[in-house]
C-alpha positions as CSV (number, residue, x, y, z in Angstrom):
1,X,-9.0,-31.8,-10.5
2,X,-8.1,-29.5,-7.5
3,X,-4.3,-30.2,-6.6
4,X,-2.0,-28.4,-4.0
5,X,1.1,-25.7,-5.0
6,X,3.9,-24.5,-2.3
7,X,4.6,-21.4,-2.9
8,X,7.2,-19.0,-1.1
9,X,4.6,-16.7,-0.1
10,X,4.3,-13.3,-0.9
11,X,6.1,-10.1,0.6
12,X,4.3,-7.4,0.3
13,X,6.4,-4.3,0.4
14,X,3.5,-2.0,0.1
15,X,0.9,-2.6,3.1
16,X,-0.9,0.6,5.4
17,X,-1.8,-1.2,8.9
18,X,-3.3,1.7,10.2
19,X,-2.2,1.6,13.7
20,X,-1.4,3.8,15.6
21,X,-4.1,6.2,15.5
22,X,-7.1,4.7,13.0
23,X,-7.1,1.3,14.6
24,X,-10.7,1.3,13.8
25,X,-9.9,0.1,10.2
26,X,-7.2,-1.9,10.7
27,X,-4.7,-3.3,13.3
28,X,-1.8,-5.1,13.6
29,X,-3.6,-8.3,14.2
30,X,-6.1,-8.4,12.1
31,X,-4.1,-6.9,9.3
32,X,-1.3,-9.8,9.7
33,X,-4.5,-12.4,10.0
34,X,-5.4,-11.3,6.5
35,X,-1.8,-11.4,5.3
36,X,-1.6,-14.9,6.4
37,X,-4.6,-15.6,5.3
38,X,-3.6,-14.6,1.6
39,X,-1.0,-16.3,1.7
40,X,1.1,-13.0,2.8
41,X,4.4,-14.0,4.7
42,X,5.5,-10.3,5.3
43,X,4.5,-6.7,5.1
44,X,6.0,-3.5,5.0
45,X,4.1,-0.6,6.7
46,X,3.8,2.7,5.3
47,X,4.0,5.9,7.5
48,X,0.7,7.3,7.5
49,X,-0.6,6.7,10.4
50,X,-1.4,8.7,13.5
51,X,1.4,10.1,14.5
52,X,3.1,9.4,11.5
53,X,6.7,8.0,11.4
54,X,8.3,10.9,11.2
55,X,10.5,10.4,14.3
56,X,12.2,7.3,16.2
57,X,9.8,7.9,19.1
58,X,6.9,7.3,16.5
59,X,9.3,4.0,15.0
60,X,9.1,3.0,18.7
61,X,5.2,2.7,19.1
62,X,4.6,1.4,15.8
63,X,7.4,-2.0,16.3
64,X,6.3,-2.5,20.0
65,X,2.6,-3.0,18.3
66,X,4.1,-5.0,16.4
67,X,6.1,-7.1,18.2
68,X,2.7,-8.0,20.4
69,X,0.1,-8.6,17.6
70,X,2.1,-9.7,14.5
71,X,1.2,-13.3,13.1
72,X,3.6,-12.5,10.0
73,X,7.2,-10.8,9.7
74,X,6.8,-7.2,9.2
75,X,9.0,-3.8,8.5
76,X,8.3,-0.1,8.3
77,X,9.1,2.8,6.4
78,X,10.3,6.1,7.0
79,X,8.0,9.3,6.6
80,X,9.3,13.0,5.9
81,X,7.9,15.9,5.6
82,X,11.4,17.9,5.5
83,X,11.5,19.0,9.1
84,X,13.2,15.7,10.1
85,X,15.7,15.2,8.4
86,X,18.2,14.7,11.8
87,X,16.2,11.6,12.2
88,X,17.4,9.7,9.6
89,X,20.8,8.4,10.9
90,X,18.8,7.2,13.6
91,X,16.3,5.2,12.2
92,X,18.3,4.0,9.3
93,X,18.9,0.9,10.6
94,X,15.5,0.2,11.6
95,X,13.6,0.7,8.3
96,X,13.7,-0.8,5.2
97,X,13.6,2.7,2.8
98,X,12.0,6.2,3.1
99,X,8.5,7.1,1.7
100,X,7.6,10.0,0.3
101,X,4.1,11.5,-1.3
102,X,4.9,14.0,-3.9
103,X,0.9,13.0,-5.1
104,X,-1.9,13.2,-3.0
105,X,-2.9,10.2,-1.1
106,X,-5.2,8.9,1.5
107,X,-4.6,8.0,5.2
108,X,-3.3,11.7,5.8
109,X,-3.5,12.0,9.9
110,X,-4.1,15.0,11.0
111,X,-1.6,17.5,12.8
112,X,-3.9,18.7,15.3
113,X,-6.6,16.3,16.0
114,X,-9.3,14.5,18.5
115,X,-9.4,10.7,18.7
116,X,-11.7,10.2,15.9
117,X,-9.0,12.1,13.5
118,X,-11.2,15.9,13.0
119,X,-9.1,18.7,13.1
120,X,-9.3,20.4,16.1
121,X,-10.3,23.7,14.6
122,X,-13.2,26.1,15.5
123,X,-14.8,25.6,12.4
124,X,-16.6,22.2,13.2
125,X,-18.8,22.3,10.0
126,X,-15.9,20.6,7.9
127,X,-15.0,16.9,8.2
128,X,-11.9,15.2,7.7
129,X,-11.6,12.0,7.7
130,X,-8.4,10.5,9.0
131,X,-8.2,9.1,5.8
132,X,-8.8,12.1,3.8
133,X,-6.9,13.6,1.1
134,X,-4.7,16.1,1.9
135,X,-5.0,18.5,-0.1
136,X,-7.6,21.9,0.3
137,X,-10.3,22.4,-1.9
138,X,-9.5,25.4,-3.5
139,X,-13.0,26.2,-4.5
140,X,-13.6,26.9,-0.1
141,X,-13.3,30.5,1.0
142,X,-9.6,31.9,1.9
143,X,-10.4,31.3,5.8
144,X,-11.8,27.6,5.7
145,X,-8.9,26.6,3.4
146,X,-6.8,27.7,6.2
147,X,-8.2,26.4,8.7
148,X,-8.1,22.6,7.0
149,X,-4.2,23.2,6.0
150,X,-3.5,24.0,9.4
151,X,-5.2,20.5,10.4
152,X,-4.2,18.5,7.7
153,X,-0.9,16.7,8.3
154,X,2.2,17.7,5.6
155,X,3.0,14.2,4.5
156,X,2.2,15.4,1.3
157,X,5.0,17.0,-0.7
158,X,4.9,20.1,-2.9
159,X,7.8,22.6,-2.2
160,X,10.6,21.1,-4.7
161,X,13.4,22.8,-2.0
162,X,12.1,20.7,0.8
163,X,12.0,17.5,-1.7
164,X,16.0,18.5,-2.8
165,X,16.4,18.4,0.6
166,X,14.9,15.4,1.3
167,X,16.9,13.5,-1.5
168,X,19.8,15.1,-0.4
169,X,19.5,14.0,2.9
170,X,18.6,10.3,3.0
171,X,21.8,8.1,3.6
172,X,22.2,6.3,0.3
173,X,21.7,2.8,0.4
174,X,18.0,1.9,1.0
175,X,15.1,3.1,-1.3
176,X,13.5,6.1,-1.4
177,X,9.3,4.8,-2.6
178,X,7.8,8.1,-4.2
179,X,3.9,8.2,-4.7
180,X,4.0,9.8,-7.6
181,X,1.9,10.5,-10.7
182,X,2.6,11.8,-14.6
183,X,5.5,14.6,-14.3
184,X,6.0,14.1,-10.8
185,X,7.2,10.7,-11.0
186,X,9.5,12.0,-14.7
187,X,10.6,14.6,-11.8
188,X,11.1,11.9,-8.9
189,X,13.7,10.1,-11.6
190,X,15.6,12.6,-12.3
191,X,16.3,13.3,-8.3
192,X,17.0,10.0,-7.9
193,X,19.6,10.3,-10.5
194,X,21.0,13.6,-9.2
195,X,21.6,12.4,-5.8
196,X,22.7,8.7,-6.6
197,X,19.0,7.1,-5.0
198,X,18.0,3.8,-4.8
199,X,14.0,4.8,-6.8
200,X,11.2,2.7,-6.0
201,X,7.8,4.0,-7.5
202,X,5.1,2.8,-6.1
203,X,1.3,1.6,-7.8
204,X,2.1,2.4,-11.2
205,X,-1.7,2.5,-13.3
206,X,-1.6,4.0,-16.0
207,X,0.1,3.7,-19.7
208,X,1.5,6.7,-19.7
209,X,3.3,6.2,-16.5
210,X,4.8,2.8,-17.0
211,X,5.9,4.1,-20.7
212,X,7.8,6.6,-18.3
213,X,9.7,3.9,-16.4
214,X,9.8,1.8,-18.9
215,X,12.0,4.5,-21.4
216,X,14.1,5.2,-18.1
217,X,15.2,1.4,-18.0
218,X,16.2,1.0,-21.2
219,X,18.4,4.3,-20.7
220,X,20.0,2.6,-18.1
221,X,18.9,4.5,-14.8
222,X,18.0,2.2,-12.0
223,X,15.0,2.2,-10.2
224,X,12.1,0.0,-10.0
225,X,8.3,-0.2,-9.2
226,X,5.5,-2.2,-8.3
227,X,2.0,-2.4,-9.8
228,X,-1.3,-3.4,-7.4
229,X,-3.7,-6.1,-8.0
230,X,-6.7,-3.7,-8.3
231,X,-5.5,-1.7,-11.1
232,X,-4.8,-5.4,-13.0
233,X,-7.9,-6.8,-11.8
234,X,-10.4,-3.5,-12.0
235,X,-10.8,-0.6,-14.6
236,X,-13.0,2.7,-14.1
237,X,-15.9,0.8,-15.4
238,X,-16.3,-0.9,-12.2
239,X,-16.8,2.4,-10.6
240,X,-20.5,2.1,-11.8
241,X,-20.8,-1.3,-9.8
242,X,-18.8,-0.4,-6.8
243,X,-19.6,3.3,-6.4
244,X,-17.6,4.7,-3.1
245,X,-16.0,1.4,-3.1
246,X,-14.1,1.8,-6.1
247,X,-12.4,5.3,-4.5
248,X,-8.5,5.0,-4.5
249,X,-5.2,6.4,-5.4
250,X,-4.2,6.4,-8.0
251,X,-7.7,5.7,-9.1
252,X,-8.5,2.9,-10.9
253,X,-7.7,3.5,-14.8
254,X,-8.8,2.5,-18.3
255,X,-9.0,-0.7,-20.0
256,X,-6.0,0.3,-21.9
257,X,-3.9,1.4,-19.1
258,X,-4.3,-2.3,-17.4
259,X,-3.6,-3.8,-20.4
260,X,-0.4,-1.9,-20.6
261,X,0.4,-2.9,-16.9
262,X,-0.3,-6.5,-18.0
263,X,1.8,-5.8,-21.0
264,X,4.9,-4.7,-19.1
265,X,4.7,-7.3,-16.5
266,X,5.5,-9.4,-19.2
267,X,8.0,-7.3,-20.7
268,X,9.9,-7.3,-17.6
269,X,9.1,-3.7,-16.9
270,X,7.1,-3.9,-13.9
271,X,9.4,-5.4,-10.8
272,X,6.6,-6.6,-8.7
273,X,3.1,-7.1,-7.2
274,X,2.3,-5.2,-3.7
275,X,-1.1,-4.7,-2.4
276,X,-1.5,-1.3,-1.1
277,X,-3.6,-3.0,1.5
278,X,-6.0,0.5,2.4
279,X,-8.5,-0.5,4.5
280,X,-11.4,1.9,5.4
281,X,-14.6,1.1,7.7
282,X,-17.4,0.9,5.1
283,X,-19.5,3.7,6.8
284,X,-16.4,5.8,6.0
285,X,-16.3,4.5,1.8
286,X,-20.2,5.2,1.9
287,X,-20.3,8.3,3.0
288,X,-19.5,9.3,-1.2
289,X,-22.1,6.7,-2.4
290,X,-24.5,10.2,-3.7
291,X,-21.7,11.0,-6.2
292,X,-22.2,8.9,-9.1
293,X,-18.9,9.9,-10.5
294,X,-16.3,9.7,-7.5
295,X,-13.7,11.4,-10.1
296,X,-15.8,14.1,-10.6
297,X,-16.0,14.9,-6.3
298,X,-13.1,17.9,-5.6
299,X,-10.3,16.7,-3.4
300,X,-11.4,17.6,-0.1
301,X,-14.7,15.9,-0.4
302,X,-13.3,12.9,-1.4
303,X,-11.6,12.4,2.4
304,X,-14.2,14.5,4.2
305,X,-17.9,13.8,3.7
306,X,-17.1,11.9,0.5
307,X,-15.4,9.5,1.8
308,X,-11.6,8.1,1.7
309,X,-9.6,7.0,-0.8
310,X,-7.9,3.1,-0.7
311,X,-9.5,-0.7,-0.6
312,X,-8.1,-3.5,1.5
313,X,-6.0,-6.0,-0.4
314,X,-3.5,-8.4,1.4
315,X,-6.4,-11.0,1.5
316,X,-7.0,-11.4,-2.1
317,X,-3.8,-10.6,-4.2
318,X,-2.6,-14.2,-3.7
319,X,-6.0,-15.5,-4.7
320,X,-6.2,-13.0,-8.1
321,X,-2.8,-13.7,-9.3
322,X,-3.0,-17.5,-8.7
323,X,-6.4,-17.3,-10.6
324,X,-4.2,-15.1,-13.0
325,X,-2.4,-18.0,-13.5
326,X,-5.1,-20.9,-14.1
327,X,-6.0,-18.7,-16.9
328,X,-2.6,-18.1,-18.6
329,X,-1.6,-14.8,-18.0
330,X,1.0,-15.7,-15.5
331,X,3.3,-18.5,-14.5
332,X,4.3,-19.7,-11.5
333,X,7.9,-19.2,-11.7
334,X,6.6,-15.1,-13.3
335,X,4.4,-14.7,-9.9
336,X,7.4,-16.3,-7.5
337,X,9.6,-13.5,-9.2
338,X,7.2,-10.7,-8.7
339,X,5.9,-11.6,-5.3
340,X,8.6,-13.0,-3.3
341,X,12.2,-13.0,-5.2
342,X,12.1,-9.2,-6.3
343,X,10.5,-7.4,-3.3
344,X,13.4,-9.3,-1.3
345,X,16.3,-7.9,-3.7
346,X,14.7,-4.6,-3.6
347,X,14.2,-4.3,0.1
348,X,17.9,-6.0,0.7
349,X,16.4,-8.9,2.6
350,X,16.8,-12.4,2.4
351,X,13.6,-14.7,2.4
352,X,12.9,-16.6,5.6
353,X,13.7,-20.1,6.2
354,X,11.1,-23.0,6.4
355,X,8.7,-20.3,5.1
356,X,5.9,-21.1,2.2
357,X,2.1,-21.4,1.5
358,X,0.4,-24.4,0.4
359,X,-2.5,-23.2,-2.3
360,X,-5.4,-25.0,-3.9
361,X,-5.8,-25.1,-7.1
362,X,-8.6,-26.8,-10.1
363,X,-11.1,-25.1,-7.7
364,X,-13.6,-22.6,-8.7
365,X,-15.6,-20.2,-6.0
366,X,-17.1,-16.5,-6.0
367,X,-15.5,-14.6,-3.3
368,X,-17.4,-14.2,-0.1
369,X,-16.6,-11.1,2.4
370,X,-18.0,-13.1,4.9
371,X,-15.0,-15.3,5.5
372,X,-12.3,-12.0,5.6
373,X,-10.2,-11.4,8.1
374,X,-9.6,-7.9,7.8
375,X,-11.5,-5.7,9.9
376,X,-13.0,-3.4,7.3
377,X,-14.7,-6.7,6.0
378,X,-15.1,-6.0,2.5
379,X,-13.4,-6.2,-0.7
380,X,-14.1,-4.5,-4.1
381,X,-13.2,-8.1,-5.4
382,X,-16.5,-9.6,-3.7
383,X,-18.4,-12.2,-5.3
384,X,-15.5,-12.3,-8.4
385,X,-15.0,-15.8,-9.5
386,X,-11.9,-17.1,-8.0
387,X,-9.6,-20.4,-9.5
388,X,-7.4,-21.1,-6.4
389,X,-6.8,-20.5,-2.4
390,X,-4.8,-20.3,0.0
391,X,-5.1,-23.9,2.2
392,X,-1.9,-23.3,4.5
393,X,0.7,-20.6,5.6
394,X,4.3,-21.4,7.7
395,X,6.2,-18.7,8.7
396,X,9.9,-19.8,9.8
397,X,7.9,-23.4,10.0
398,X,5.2,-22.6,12.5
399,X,1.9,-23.2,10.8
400,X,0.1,-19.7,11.5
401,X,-2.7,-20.3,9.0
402,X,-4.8,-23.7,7.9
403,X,-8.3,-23.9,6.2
404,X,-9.5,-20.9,7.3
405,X,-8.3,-20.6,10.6
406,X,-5.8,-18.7,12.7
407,X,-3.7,-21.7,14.3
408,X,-0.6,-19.7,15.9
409,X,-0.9,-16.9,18.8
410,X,-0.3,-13.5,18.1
411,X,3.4,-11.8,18.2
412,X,4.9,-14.9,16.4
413,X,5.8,-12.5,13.4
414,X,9.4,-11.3,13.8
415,X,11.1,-7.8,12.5
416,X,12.9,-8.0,9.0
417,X,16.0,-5.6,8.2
418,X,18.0,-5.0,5.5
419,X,21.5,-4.1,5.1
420,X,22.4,-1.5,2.6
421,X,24.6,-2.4,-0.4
């Protein structure tokens, strides 16, 4: 028998809006119609986009979007590359923590670019996505490999100076989030430790990595992380269903390295859920579908012609953890901790009054893409069998989402801040 839940709603501290600059995959309103129709009551935006939050002019654009489309509360992040480091006084007060790549990622704009995010180099025969990888493929001559770096945009860490620096440099207080894999992230710790950083490691997916943070908690260091729904819900198995689709970073791992995920959630290890909401058009994720392997494609082909890495999420985390919970691998009171109560401590925020979701449950329906909000309008969770949904959303008690529908006018979502402590 089908019966209805409130639940505080999820924040989700890990979310990429694309706009500015990709809008084609994503914008402010349709990214915050998903989020409230997943039962998503704020997002945190990450800084690669075009032009990348690097500066407060670029902090400017991105919160008057904002401000005009949002149907749910919403923050940002700060972006480095090491150059700007003068800018963080002025934004601190504006952002909610600093985000740095020490890994490569997707959604890398590019420095020099035309509207549809090529580089604007002479050598035309080499696409980049603007959300491509970005790193060079080594395996290209001396002169193409040039040509790309030149294009590519630097959010993407590797000179362990400019990271010092970085670390260094960021007013203490708020988190630094590091996307960072194997000894990077063992690296990213120890930084953290050196220069007395609040450590927030983002999409943890594999054993070996949440063995890492796991052995760094119980030495006492403090830090936390997050884990994503498709590295609990998916395993590289799927690749051979969803081809291109299944494309992401970190990329989806084995059955053992969910189970360990699952494992430390209930150990206490893992801190909390966040989406990494990456939406890509579809004719962009297709563009890999010849590669049977998408592991075995080199870097730059992954984000060029082979497509870019990420897979929307904000409207199906809600749905997969509540169906998570129908079948007894979760509680409520576990998925109130991890998806509302501990992003809040960790961002320094406190939760919104008169703010919850009502959510069905004792249902049973496949997930249809049809009915998404999100512009990409597809989901690597298609046609998955689902236990419960998301009926209503209130943000600050005006209804913004009810059976399906938008019911509240765009720019009702308001700016969340922290304080540090």
């Amino acid at each position: 028998m089908s019966q209805l839940i409130r639940f505080p709603g999820m924040v989700d501290m890990h979310v990429h809006m694309r706009e500015p600059g990709m809008a084609q995959k994503e914008d402010w309103l349709t990214g915050t119609s998903a989020a409230v129709a997943g039962g998503v009551v704020a997002v945190v935006d990450m800084p690669n986009t075009i032009p990348p939050t690097f500066t407060s002019e670029a902090l400017d654009e991105k919160e008057k979007i904002a401000r005009e489309k949002a149907l749910c509360d919403y923050g940002f992040y700060f972006g480095s590359d090491g150059s700007n480091l003068g800018e963080f006084e002025k934004v601190y007060d504006r952002v909610l923590g600093l985000k740095l790549y020490l890994d490569e990622t997707t959604g890398a704009p590019p420095r020099h670019s035309h509207g549809n995010g090529n580089p604007d180099s002479k050598n035309k025969s080499i696409p980049v996505f603007s959300g491509s990888p970005i790193k060079a493929c080594p395996a290209l001559d001396a002169g193409s490999v040039m040509t790309l770096k030149q294009g590519a945009n630097t959010l993407l860490l590797e000179d362990e100076k400019i990271i010092k620096s970085i670390f260094r440099a960021w007013p203490r207080g708020k988190p630094i989030l590091v996307h960072a894999e194997g000894e990077k992230l063992a690296r990213a710790i120890i930084l953290a430790q050196k220069n007395y950083q609040k450590l927030h490691c983002c999409h943890i997916a594999t054993k070996k990595d949440i063995e890492v943070i796991a052995k760094a908690k119980m030495k006492g260091i403090s830090l936390t992380c997050e884990v994503s729904p498709h590295h609990l819900f998916l395993t590289n198995k799927d690749r051979t269903r969803l081809g291109s689709l299944a494309m992401m970073k970190p990329e989806l791992g084995t059955e053992a390295d969910q189970q360990a995920l699952w494992n430390h959630i209930q150990k206490g290890t893992v801190d909390c859920i966040a989406t990494d909401h990456a939406p890509h058009t579809l004719e962009e994720k297709l563009t890999s579908d010849q590669h049977s392997d998408p592991s075995s494609v080199p870097p730059l082909l992954r984000g060029g012609w082979g497509g870019p890495w990420g897979v929307p999420g904000l409207e199906t985390a809600m749905p997969l953890l509540l169906t998570a919970v129908e079948d007894g691998k979760l509680t409520h009171e576990e998925l109130t901790r991890l998806t509302n109560i501990n992003p809040c401590r960790i961002l320094g925020i406190r939760p919104a009054g008169q703010t919850y979701v009502e959510v069905e449950t004792g249902i049973q329906y496949q997930l249809d893409e049809r009915t998404l909000k999100t512009k990409c309008g597809w989901s690597p969770f298609a046609d998955m069998t689902l236990k419960a949904r998301v009926a209503r959303t209130i943000i600050r008690g005006v209804e913004v989402y009810k059976d399906g529908k938008i019911v509240a006018a765009k720019g009702v979502g308001r700016p969340i801040l922290s304080s540090p402590t």
